[in-house]
C-alpha positions as CSV (number, residue, x, y, z in Angstrom):
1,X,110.4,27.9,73.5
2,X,106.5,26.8,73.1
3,X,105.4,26.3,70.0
4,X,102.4,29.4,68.8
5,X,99.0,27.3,68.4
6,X,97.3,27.8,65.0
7,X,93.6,27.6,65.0
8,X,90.8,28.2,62.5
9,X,87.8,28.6,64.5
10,X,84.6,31.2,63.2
11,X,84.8,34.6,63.6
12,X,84.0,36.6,67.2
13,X,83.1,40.0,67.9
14,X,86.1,41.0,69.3
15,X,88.3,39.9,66.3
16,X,86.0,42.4,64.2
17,X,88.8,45.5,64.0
18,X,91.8,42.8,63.1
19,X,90.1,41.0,60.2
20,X,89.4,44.4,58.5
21,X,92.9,45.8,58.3
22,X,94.0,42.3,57.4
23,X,92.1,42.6,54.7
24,X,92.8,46.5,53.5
25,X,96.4,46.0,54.0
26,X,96.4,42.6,51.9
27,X,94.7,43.9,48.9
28,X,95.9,46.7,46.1
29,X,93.2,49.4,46.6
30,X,92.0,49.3,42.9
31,X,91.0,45.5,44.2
32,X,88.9,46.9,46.9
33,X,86.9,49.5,44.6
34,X,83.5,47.4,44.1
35,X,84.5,45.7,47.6
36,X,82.5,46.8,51.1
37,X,85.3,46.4,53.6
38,X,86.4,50.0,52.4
39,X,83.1,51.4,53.8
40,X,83.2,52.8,57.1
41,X,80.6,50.6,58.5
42,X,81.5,47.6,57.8
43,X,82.3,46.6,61.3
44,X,79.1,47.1,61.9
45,X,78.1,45.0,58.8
46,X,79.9,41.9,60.2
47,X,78.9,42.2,64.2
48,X,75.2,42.1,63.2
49,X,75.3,39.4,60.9
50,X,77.4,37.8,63.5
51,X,74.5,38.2,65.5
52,X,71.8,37.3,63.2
53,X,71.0,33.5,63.3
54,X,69.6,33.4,59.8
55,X,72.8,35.1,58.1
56,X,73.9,33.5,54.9
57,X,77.5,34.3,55.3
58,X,80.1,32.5,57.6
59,X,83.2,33.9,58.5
60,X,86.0,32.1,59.0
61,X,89.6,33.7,60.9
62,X,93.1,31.5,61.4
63,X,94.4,32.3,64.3
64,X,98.7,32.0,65.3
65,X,98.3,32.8,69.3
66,X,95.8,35.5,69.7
67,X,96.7,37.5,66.2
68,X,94.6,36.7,63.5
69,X,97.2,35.3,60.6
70,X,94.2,34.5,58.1
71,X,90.3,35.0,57.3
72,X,88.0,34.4,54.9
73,X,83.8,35.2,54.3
74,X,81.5,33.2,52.2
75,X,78.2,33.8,51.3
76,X,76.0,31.1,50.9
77,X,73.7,30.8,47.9
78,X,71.9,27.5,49.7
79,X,69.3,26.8,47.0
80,X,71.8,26.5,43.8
81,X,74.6,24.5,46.5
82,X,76.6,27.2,46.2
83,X,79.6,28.6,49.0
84,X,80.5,32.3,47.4
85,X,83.7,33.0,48.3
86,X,83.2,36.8,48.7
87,X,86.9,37.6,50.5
88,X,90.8,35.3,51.6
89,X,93.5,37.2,53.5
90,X,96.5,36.9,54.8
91,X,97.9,39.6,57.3
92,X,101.1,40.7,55.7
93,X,102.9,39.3,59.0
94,X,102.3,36.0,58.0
95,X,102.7,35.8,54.2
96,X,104.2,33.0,51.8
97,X,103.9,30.3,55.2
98,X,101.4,28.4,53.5
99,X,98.2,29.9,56.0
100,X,96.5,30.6,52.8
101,X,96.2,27.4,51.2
102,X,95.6,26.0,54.7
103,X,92.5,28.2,56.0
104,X,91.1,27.7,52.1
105,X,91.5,24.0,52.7
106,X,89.8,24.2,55.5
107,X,86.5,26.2,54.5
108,X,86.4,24.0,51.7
109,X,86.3,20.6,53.4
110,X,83.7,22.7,55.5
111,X,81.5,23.1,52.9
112,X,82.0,19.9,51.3
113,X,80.6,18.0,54.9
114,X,77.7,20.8,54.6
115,X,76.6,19.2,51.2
116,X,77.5,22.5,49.1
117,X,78.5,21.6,45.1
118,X,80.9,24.0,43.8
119,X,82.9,27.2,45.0
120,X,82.5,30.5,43.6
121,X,84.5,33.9,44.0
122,X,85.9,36.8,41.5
123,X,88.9,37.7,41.0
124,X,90.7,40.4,38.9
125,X,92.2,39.4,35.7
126,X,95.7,41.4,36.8
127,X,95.7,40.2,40.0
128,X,98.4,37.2,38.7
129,X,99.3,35.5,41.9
130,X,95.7,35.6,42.6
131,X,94.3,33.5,39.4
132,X,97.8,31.2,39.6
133,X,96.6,30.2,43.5
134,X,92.8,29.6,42.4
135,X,94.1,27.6,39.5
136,X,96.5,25.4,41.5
137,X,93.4,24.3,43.6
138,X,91.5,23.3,40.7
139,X,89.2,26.4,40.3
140,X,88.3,27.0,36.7
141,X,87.7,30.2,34.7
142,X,83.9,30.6,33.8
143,X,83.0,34.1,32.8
144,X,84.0,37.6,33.5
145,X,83.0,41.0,33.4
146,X,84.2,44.5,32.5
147,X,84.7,47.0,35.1
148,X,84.9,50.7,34.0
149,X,85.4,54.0,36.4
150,X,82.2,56.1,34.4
151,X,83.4,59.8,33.3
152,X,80.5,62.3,35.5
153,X,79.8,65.7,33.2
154,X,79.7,68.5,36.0
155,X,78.9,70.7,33.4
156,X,76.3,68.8,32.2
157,X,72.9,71.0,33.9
158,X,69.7,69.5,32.0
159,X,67.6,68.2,34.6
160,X,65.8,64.5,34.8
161,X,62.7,63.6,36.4
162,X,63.5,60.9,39.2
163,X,62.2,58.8,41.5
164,X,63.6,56.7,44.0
165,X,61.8,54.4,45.7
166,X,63.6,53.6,48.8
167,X,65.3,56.7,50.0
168,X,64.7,56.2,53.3
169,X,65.4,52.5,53.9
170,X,68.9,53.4,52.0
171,X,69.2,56.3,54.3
172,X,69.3,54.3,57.4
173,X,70.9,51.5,56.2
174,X,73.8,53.6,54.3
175,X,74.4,55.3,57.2
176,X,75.0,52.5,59.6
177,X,76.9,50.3,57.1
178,X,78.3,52.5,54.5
179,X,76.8,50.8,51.1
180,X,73.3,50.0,50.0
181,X,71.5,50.1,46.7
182,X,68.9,52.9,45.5
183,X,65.8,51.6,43.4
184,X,64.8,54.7,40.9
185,X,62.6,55.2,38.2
186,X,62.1,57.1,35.5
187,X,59.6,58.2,32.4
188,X,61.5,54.8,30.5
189,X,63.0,52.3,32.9
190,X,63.4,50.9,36.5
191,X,66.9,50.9,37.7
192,X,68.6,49.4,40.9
193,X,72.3,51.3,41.6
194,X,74.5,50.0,44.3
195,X,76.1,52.4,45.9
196,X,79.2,51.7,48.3
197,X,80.8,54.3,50.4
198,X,79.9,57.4,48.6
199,X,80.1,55.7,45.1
200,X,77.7,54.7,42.4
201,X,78.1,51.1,40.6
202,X,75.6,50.0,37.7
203,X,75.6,46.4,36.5
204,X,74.3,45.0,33.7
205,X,73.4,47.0,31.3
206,X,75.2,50.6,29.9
207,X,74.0,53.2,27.9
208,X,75.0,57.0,27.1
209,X,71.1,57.5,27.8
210,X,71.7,56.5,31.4
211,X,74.8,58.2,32.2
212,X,73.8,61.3,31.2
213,X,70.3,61.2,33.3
214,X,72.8,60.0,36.3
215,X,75.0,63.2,35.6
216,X,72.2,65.2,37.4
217,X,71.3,62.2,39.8
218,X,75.0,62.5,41.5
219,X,74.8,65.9,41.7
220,X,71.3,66.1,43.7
221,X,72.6,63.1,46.0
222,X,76.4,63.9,45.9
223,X,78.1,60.9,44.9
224,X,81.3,61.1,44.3
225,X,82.0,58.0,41.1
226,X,80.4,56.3,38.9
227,X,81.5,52.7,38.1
228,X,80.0,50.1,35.6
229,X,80.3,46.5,35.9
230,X,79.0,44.2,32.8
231,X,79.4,43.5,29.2
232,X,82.3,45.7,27.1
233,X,81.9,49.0,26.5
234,X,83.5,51.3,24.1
235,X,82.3,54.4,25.2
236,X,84.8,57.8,25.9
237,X,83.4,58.1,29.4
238,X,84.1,54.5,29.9
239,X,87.8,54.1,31.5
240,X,88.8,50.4,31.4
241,X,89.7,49.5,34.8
242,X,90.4,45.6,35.1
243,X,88.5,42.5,33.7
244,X,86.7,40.7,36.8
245,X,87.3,36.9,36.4
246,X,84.0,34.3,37.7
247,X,85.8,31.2,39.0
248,X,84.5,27.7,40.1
249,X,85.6,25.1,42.0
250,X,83.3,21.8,42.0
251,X,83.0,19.8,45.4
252,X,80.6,17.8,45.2
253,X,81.4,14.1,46.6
């Protein structure tokens, strides 16, 4: 019988649909909350920056045959030398065979001819077998943030003076890929929210002030969740979800 031949090569258009259930069948859907690869365009996220020259993220699938066994995206932070490691999968097909470790292996000797000096990614603090496999490469723990699912008052009817500033750039842009951020302003503040697939996400900084203004804001936009990423927060509203782990890896020769 011949032997399958394994291949890590960069990503093509037509391995597009394969990379993306890889990925939302490898992960726990509670992993995949602050993550665009749920969005509905985010097929159309990675063809165009497939097709942009200038795109700082490189794409990376492992390949047994013609099924994708592996894949992996980095964004690249050029100016601090930094490879992000946004997303690593493994189609369940291929699980605990070592592709892992290999395709990692790979991107990072990549990045180490390119010049890069360290490895980033986040991880959850839950996600054991996760934080073990980062660990056993070398990757060290160097901050984290909470992550809280934020409690929305329906009821809640007093009205706030708005303004955002790029509702038509998110417009387009939401609706082609699914997520985008909305720059508002108010009597008191400027505030950026990210917004993936029908949900809110603040970062930074929390307050009661805030959420209670964005009570109204959801209900003029219809969003469906809030979530806050950022510092601990002991608020009611504030449903602990998971600690997010910041790793690093150095790799500079």
């Amino acid at each position: 019988m011949m032997k399958e031949v394994h291949n890590i090569r960069p990503i093509q258009e037509e391995d597009i649909d394969a990379v993306v259930e890889v990925v939302r069948e490898a992960f726990d859907s509670n992993y995949l909350i602050p993550s665009i690869y749920r969005c509905k365009g985010i097929r159309n996220f990675i063809s165009s920056e497939i097709n942009n020259v200038f795109s700082p993220y490189r794409y990376f699938v492992y390949c047994v045959g013609e099924e994708i066994a592996g894949y992996a995206e980095y964004k690249i932070l050029k100016s601090s030398g930094v490879a992000f490691l946004n997303i690593i999968a493994v189609n369940n097909k291929y699980k605990n065979k070592g592709i892992g470790g290999i395709l990692f292996k790979h991107t990072r000797d990549f990045f180490i001819k390119e010049g890069f000096c360290s490895i980033h990614l986040d991880v959850y603090e839950t996600n054991f077998v996760a934080l073990n496999w980062y660990t056993g490469f070398g990757f060290k723990k160097t901050s984290f943030n909470y992550f809280y699912k934020v409690g929305i008052d329906s009821e809640n009817q007093k009205p706030f003076e708005f303004f955002v500033q790029n509702f038509a750039q998110y417009k387009v842009v939401n609706d082609v890929f699914g997520f985008y951020f909305l720059d508002i302003s108010n009597a008191s503040e400027d505030i950026r929210l990210g917004t993936i697939d029908g949900d809110l996400f603040i970062r930074g900084n929390y307050t009661q002030s805030l959420r209670i203004q964005l009570d109204d804001f959801t209900k003029k936009i219809s969003f469906r969740k809030l979530y806050y990423l950022g510092s601990e927060c002991n608020f009611s509203e504030c449903e602990f979800i998971d600690k997010i782990i910041r790793m690093e890896l150095n790799i500079k020769l």
